[in-house]
C-alpha positions in Angstrom: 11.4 -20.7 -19.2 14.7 -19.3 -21.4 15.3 -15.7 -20.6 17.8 -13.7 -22.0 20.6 -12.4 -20.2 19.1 -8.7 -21.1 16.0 -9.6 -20.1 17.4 -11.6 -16.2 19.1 -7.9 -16.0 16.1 -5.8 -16.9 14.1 -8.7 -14.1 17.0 -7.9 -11.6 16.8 -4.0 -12.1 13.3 -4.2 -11.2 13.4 -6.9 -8.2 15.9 -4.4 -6.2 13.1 -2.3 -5.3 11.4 -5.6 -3.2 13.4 -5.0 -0.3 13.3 -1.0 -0.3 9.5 -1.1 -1.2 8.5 -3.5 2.0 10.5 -2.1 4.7 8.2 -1.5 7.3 9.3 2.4 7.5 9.2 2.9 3.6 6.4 5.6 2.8 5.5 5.5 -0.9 3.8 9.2 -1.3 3.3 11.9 0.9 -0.1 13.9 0.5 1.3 17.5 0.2 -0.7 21.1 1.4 0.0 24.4 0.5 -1.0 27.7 2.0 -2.5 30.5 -0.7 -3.9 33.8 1.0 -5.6 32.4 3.7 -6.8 28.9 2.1 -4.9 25.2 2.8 -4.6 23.9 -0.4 -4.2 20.0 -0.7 -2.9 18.2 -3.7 -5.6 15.2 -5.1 -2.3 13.9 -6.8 0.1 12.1 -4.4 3.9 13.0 -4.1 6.3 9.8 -4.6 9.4 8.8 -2.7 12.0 9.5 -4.6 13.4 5.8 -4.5 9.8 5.5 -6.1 10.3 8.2 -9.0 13.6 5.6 -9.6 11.2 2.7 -10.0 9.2 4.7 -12.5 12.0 6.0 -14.1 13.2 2.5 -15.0 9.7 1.0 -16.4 9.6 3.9 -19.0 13.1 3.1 -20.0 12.7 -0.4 -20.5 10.7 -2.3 -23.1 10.1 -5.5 -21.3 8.0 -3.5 -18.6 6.4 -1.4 -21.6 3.0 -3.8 -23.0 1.2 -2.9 -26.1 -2.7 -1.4 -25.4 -3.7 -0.7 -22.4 -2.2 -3.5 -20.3 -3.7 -6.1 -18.1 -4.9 -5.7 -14.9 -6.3 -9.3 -14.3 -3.7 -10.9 -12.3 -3.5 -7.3 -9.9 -6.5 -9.9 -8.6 -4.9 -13.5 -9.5 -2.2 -14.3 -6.6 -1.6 -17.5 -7.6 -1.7 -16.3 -11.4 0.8 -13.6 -10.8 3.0 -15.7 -8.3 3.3 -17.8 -12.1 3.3 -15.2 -14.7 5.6 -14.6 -17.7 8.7 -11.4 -18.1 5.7 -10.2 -20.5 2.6 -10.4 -18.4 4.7 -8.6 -15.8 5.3 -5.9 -18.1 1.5 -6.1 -19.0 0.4 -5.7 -15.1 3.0 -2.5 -14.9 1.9 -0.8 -17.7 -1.8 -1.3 -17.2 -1.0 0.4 -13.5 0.8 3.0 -15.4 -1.5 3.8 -17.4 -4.1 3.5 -14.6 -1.8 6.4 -13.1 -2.1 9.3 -15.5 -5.9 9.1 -15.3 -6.4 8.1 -11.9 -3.3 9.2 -9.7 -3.0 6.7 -7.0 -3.3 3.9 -8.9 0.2 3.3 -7.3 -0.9 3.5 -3.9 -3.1 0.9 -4.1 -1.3 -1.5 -5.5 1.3 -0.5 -3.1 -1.0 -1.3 0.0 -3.0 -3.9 -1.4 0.4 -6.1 -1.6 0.0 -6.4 -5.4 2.9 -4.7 -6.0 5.6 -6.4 -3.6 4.4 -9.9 -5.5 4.9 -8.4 -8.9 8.3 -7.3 -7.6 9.1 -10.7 -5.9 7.9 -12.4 -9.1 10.3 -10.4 -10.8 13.5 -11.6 -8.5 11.7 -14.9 -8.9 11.8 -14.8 -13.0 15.6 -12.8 -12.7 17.3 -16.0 -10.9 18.9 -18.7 -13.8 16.0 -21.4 -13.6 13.2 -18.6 -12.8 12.2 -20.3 -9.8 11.4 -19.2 -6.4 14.8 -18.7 -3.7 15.2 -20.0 -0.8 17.8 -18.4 1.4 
């Protein structure tokens, strides 16, 4: 698979979260309450990590990650199909969870815990290296 060399960067820029994302002390939201008068007041919505809000932040700056329609969420499902996908269905799975986000807000968070989103993120570092294959080291 040829990349370009915008393209390995955009990868790279992504992949960089992999590490932060899995360390076993990283929280990805916090569910936060609020007192008014004498009620507790809990948001449905959950508040992201600001390291989080940087991942964000960098899909809706970059086209690669940005997919026409709706995205695709078939290979959130698909390990081995995800552990093999394309710069472009990459962009397709993080814009369908995007999307997913605005009208159901922790869309995130279960991609997050169901591990779907560390392998789109080690696919990425995958795809970012010159011959796109898995590391070793």
């Amino acid at each position: 698979m040829s990349l370009s060399v915008t393209q390995r960067i955009a990868l790279k820029n992504l992949a960089q979260f992999q590490p932060i994302f899995s360390a076993s002390d990283f929280q990805l939201y916090e569910v936060k309450s609020v007192v008014k008068g004498n009620r507790l007041i809990t948001s449905a919505a959950p508040y992201y990590h600001p390291e989080f809000a940087r991942f964000l932040d960098l899909l809706s700056r970059n086209r690669l990650f940005q997919a026409g329609g709706e995205g695709d969420s078939r290979l959130l499902d698909d390990e081995t199909a995800l552990s093999q996908a394309t710069p472009e269905e990459l962009g397709s799975v993080l814009a369908y969870l995007s999307r997913a986000e605005q009208y159901s807000p922790g869309s995130w968070v279960s991609a997050f815990h169901s591990g779907a989103l560390d392998r789109i993120l080690k696919r990425a570092a995958e795809l970012s290296t010159p011959t796109g294959e898995p590391s070793h080291g």
